[in-house]
Backbone as a ProteinNet text record, in pm:
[ID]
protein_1_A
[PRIMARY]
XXXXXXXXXXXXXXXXXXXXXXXXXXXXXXXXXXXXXXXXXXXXXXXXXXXXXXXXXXXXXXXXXXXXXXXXXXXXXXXXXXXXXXXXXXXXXXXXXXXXXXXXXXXXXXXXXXXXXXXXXXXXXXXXXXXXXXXXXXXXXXXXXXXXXXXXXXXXXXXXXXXXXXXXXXXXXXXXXXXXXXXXXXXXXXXXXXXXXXXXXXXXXXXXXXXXXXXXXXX
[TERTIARY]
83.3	0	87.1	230.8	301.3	350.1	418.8	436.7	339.3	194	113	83.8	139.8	89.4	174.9	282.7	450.3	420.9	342.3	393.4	297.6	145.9	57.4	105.4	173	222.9	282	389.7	484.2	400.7	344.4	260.4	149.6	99.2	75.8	87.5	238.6	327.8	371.4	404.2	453.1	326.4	185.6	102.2	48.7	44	69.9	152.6	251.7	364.7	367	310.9	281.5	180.1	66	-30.7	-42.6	-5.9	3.3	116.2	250.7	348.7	346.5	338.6	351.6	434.7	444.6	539.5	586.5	775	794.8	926.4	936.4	1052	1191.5	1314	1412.5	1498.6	1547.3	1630.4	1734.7	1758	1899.5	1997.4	2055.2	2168.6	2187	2071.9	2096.3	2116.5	2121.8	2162.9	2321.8	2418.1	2505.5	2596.7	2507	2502.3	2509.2	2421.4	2379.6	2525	2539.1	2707.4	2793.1	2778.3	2895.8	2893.7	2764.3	2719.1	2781.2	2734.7	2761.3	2892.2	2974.4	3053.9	3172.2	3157.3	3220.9	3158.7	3084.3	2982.4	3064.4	3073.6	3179.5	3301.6	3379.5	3516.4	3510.5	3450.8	3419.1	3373.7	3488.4	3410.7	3207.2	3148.3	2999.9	3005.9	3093.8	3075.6	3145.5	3190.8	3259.7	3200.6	3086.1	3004	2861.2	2777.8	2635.5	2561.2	2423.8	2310.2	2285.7	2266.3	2201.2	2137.1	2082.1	1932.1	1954.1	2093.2	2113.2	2129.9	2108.3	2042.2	1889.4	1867.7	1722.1	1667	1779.9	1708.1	1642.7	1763.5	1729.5	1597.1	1571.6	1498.4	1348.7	1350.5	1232.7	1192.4	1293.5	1244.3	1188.5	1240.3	1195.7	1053.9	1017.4	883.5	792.1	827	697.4	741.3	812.7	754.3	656.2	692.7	635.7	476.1	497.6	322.8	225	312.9	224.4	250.5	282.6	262.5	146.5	69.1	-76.1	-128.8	-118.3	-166.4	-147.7	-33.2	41.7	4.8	-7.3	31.5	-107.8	-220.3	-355.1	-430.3	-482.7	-579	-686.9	-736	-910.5	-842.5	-760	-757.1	-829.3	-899.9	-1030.1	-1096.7	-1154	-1244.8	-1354.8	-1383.9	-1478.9	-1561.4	-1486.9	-1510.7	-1574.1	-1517.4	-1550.7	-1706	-1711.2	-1827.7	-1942.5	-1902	-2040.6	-2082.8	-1933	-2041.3	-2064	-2023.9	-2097.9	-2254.4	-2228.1	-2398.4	-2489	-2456.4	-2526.8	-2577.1	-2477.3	-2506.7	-2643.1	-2643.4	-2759.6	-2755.6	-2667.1	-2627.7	-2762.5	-2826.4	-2937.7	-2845.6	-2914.5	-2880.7	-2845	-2811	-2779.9	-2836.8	-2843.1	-2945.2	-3049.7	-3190	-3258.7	-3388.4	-3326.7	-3365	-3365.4	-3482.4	-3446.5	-3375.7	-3328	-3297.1	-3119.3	-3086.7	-2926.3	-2883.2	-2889.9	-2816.7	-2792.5	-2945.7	-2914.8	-2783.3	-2832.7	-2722.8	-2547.6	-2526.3	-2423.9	-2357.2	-2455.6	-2414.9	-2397	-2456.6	-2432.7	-2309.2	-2264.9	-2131	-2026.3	-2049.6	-1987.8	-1854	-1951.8	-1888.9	-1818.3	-1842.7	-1839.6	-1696.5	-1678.5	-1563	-1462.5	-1351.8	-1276.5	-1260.4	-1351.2	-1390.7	-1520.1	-1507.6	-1665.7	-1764.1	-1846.1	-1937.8	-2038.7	-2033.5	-2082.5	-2158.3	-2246.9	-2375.2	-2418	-2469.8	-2485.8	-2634.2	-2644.8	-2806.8	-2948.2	-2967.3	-3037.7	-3152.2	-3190.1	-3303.9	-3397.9	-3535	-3700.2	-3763.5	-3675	-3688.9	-3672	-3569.7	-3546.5	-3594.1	-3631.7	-3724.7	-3636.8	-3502.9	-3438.7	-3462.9	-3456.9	-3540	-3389.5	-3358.9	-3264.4	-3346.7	-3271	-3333.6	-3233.8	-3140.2	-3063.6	-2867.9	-2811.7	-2703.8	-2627.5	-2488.1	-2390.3	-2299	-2141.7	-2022.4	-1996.5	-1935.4	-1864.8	-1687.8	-1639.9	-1468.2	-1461.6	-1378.3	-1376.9	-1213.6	-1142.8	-1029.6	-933	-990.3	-880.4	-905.1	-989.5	-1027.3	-1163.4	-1170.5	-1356.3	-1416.5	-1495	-1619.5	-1748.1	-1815.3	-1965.7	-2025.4	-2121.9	-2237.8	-2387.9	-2437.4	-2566.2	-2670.3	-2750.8	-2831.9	-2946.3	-3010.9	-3049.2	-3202.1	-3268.4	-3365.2	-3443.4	-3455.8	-3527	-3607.7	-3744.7	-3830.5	-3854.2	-3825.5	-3820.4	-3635.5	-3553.1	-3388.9	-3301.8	-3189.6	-3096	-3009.2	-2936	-2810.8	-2741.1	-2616.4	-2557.8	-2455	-2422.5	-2287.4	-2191.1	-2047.1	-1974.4	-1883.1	-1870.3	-1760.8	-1647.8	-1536.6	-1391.8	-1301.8	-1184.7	-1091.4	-1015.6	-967.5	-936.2	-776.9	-832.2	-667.7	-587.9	-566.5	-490	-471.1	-403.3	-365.2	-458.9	-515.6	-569.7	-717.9	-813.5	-955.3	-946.1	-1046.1	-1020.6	-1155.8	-1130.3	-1256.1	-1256.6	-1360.5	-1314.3	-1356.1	-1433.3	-1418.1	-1481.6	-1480	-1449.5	-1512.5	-1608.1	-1688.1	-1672.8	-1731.1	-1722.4	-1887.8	-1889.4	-2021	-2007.5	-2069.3	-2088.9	-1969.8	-1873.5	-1759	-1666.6	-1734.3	-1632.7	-1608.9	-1491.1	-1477.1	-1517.3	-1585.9	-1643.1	-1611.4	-1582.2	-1513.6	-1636.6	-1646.5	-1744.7	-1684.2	-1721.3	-1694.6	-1839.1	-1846.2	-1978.7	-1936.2	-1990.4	-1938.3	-2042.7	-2069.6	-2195.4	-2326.6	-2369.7	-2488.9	-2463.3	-2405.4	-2427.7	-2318.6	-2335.5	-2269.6	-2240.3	-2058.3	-1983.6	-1935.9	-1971.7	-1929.7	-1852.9	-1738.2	-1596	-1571.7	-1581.9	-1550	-1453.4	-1446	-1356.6	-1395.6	-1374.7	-1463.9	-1433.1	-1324.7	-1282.1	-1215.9	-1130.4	-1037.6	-1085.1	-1231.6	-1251.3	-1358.2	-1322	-1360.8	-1502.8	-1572	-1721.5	-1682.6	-1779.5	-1809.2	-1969.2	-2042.4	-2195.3	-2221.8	-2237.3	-2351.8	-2477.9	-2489.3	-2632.8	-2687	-2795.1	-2865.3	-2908.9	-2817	-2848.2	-2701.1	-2777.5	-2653.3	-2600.3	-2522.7	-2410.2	-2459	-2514.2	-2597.8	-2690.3	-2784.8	-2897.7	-2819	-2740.7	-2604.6	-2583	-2549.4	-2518.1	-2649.6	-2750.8	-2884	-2905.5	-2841.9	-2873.8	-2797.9	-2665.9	-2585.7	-2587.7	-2659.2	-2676	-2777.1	-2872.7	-2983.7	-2953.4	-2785.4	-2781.5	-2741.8	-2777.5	-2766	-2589.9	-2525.7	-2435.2	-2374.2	-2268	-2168.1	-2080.7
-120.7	0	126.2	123	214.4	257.8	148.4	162.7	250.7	175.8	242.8	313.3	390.6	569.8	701.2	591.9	661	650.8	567	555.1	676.9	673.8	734.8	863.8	953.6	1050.5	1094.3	993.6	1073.4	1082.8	1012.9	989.1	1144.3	1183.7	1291.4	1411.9	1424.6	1522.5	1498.7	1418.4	1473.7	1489.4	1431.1	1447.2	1627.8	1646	1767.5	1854.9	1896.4	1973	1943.4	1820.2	1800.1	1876.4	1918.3	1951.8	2075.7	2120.5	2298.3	2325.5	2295.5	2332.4	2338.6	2463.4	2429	2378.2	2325.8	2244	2322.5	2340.7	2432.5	2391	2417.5	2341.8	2461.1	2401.1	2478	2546	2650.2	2747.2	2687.3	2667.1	2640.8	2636.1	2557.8	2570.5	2564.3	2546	2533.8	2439.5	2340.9	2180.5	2212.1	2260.5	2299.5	2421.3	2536.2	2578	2570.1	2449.5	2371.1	2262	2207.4	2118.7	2210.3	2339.4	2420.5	2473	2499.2	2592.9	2464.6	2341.9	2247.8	2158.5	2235.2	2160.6	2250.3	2370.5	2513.9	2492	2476.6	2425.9	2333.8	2229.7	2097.7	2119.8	2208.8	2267.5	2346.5	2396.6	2480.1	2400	2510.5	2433.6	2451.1	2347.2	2378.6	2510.2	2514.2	2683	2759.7	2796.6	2890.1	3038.7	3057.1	3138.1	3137.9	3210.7	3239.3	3209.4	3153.5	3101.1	3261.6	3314.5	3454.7	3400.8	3560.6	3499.3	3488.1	3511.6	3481.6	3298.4	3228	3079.7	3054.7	3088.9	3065.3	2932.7	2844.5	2688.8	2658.4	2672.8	2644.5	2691.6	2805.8	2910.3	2922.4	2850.1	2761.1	2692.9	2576.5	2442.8	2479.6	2536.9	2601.8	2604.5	2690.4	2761	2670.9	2593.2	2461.4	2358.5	2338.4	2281.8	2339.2	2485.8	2566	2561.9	2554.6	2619.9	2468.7	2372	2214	2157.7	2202	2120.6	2046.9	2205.6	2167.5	2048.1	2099.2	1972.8	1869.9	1799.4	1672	1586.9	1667.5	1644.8	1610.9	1656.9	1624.4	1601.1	1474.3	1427.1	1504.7	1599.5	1609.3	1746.6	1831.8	1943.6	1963.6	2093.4	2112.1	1991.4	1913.9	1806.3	1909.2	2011	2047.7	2170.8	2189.2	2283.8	2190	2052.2	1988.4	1902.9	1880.2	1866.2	1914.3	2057.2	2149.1	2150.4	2202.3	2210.2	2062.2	1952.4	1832.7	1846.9	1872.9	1860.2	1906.3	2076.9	2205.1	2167.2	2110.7	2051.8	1943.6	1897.7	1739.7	1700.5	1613	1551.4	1390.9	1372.2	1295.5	1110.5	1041.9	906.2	832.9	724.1	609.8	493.9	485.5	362.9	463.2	408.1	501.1	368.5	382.7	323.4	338.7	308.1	337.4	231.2	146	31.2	46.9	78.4	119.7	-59.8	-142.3	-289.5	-274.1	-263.8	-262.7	-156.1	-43.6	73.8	26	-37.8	-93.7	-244.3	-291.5	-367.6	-336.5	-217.1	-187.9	-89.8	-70.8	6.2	-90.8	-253.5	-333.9	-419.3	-362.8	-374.5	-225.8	-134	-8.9	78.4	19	96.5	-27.6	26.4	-66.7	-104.9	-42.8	2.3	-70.8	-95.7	-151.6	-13.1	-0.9	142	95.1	124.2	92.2	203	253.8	334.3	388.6	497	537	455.7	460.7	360.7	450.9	540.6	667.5	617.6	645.8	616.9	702.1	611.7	682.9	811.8	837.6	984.1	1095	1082.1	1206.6	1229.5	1082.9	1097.6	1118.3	1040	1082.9	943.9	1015.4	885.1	878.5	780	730.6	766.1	815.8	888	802.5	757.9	714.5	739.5	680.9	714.6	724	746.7	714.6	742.1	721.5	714.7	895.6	896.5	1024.6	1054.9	1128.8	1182.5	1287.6	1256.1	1371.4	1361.5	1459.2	1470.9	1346.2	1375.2	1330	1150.5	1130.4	1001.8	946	794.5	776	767.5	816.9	799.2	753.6	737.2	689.7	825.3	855.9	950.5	911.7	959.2	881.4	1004.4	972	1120.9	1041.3	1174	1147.5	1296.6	1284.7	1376.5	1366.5	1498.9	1512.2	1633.7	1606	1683.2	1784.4	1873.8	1982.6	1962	1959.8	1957.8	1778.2	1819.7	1722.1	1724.5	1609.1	1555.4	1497.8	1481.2	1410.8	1399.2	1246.7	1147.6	1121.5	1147.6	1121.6	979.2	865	798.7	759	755.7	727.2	647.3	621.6	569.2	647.8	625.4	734.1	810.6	961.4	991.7	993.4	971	1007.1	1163.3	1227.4	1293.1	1372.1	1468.5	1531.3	1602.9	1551	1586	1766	1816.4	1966.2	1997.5	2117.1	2194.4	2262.1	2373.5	2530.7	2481.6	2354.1	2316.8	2132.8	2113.3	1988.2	1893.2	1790.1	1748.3	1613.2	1519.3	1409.1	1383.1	1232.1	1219	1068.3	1013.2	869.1	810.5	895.7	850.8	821.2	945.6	940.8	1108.7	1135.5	1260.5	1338.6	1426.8	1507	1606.5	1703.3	1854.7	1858.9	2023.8	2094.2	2181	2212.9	2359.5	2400.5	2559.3	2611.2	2690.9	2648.3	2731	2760.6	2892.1	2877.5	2857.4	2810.3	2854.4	2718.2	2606.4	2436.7	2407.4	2343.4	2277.9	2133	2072.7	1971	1952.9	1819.7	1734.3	1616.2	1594	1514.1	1400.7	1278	1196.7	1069.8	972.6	845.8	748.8	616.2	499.7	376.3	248.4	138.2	170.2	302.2	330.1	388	391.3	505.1	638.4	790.1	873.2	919.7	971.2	1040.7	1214.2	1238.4	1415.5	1393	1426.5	1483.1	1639.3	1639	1819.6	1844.7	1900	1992.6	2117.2	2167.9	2294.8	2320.9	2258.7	2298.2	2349.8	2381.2	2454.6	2332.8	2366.9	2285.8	2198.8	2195	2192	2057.5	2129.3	2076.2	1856.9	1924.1	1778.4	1715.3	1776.3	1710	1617.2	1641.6	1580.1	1485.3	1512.2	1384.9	1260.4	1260	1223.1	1131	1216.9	1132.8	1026.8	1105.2	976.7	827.6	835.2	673.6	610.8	508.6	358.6	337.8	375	371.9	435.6	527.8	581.2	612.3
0	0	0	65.4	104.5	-49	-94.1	-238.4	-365.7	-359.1	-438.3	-424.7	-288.6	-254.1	-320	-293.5	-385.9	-476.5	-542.1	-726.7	-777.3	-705.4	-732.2	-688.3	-623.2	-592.5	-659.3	-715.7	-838	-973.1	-997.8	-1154.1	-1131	-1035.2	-1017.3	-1022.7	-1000.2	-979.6	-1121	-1216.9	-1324.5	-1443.1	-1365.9	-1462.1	-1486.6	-1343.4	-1316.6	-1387.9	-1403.5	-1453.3	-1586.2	-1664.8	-1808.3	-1855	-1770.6	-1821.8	-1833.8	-1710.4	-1700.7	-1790.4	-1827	-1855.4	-2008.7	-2132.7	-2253.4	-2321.9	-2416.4	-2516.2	-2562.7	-2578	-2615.7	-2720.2	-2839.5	-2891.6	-2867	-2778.3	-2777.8	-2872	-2859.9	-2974.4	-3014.3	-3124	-3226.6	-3184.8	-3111.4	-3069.6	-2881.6	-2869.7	-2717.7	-2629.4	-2720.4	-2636.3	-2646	-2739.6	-2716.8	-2594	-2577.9	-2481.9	-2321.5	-2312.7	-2216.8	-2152.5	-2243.6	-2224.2	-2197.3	-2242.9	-2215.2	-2073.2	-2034.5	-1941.7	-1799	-1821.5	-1716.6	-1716.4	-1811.4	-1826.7	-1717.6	-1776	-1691.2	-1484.8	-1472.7	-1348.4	-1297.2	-1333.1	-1308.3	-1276.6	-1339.3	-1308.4	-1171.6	-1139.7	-1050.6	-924.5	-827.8	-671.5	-625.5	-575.7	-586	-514.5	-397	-311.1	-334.8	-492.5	-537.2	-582.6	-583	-591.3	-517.6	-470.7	-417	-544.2	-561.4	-609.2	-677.9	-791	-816.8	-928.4	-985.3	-1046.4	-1174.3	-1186.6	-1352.8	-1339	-1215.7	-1256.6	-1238	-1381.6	-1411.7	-1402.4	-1438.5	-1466.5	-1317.9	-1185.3	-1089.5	-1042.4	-1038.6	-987.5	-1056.1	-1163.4	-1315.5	-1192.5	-1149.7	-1110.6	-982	-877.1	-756	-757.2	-889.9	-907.6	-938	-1020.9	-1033	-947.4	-851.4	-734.4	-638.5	-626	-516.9	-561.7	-722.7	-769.8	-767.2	-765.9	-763.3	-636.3	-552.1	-398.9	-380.7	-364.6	-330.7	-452.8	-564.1	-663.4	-630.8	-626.2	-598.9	-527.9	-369	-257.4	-211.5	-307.3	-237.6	-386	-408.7	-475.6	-498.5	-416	-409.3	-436.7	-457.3	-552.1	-681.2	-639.9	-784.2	-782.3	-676	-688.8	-642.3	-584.2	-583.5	-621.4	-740.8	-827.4	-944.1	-948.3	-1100.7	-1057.4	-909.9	-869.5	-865.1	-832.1	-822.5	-981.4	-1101.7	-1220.6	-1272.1	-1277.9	-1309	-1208.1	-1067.6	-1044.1	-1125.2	-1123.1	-1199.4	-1325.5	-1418.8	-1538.2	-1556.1	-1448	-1477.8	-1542.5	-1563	-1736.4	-1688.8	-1813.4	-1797.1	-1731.7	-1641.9	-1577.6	-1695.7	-1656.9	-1774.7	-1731.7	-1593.1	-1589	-1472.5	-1501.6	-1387.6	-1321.9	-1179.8	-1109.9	-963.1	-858.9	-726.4	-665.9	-741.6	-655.7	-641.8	-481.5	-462	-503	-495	-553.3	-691	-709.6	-895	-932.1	-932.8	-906.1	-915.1	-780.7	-733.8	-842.3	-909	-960.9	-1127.4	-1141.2	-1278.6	-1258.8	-1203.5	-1196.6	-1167.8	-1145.9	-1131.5	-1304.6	-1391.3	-1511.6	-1556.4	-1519.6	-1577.6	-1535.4	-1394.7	-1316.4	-1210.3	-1204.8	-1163.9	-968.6	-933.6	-794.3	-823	-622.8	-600.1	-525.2	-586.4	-551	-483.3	-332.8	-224.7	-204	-222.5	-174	-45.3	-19.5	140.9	142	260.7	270.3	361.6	333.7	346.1	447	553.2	633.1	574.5	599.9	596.9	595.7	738.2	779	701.4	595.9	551.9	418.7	360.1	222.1	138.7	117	0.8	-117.8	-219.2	-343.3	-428.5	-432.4	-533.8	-721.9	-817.8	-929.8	-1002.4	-1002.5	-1103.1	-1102.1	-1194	-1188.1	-1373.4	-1333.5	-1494.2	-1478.1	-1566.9	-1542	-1536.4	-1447.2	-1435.3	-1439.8	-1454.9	-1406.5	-1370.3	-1224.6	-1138.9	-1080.5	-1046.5	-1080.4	-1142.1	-1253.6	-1320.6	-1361.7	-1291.2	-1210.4	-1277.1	-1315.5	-1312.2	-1222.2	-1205.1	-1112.9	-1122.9	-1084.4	-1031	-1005.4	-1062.1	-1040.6	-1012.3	-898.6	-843	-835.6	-876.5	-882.7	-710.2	-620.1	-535.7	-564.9	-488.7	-449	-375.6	-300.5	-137.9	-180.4	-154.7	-198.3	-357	-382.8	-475.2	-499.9	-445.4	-444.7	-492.6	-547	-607.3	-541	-519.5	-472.3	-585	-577.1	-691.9	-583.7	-615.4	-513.4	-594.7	-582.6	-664	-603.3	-638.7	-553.6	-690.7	-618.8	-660.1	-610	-649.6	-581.1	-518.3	-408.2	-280.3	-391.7	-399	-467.1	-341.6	-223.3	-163	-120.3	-16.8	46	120.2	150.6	302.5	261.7	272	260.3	247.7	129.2	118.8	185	229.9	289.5	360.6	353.6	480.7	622.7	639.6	771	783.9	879.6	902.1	1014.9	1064.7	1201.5	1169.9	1284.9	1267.6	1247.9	1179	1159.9	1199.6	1273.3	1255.6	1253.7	1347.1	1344.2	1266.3	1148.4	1029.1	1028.4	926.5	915.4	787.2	832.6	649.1	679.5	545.2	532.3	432	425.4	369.1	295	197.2	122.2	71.2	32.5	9.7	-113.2	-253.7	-389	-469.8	-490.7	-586.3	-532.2	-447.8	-436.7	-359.1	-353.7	-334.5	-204.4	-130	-43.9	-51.5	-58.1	-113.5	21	22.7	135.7	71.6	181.7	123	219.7	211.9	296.1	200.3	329.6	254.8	352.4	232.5	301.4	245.5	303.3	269.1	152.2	154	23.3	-98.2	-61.6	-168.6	-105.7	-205.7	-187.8	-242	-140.7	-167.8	-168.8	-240.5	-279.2	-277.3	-202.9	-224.6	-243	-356.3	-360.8	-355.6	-296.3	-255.6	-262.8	-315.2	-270.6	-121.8	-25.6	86.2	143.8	265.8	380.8	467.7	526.5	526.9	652.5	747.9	860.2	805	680.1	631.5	557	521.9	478.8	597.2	705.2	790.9	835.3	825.8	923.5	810.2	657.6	550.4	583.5	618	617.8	739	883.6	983.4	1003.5	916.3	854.8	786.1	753.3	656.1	759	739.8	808.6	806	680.6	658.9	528.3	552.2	435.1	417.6
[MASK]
+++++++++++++++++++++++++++++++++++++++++++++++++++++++++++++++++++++++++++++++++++++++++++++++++++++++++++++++++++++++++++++++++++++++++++++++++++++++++++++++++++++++++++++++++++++++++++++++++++++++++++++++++++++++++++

């Protein structure tokens, strides 16, 4: 596990810096330059001079570490920005049904994860509407459409990206931990569960999630 956290960390970090970073074909002559520049470097004691800013290469690399930390270092970066507009959107179900098994088992061919479902008590009247394949950072996902009265939920589950749950704040629920963020009008709730990650959005306040959430049997 220790391993696949490393591998997935680095494959991150350079998927990262591939994507943001443009393609750029180098000037005429500068692979030559380059041998010269490190070749002169090599001769030289390493503490023969102070670091200044005519070393750009270094001071390049500095900068896209500093600017992809956060990327890297946490999976659920911009997971909840790509959440709120996949909710907003309502892109129509692909299979539509109330039944959370059926659900669960048609995502059984579809995604490489087992998509385990929250199990919603009576009380709060939430109706399973359907689901379809989604991608959310970066990642496939499972999209479950939900509805409680007049209002939509949409559940996102994934495979856990790894690193530190995002959100402007944070409680325990059922003896699990969920972070919240509030964007747009919707409130995104972030949890993790037997290795993989949930995102729920809502047209509610953040409070109003919480009393959904305490309602499942299990999630």
């Amino acid at each position: 596990a220790a391993c696949k956290f490393q591998t997935d960390y680095e494959r991150r970090f350079v998927d990262s810096v591939r994507i943001r970073l443009p393609r750029l074909l180098p000037a005429a002559g500068m692979r030559e330059v380059l041998i010269k520049k490190i070749s002169s470097v090599k001769e030289k004691s390493a503490y023969s001079r102070p670091l200044v800013w005519g070393s750009v290469p270094a001071f390049a690399v500095l900068g896209v570490v500093i600017a992809f930390t956060w990327t890297v270092t946490s999976g659920f970066s911009g997971l909840v920005n790509q959440a709120v507009d996949q909710h907003s959107i309502a892109s129509p179900v692909e299979v539509n049904t109330s039944d959370s098994e059926e659900v669960e088992g048609w995502f059984r061919e579809k995604v490489n994860f087992n998509v385990a479902l929250p199990r919603f008590g009576h009380t709060k009247k939430i109706d399973l509407i359907g689901a379809r394949l989604s991608h959310l950072a970066q990642n496939r996902a499972a999209l479950i459409r939900y509805r409680r009265g007049m209002r939509n939920f949409s559940l996102f589950v994934l495979s856990d990206p790894g690193g530190s749950l995002s959100g402007t704040s944070c409680q325990m629920v059922h003896s699990r931990q969920v972070c919240f963020s509030e964007l747009r009008g919707y409130t995104v709730v972030l949890w993790r569960s037997r290795g993989l990650a949930y995102s729920l959005v809502g047209e509610y306040a953040p409070q109003e999630i919480v009393e959904v959430l305490a309602s499942a049997q299990s999630f």
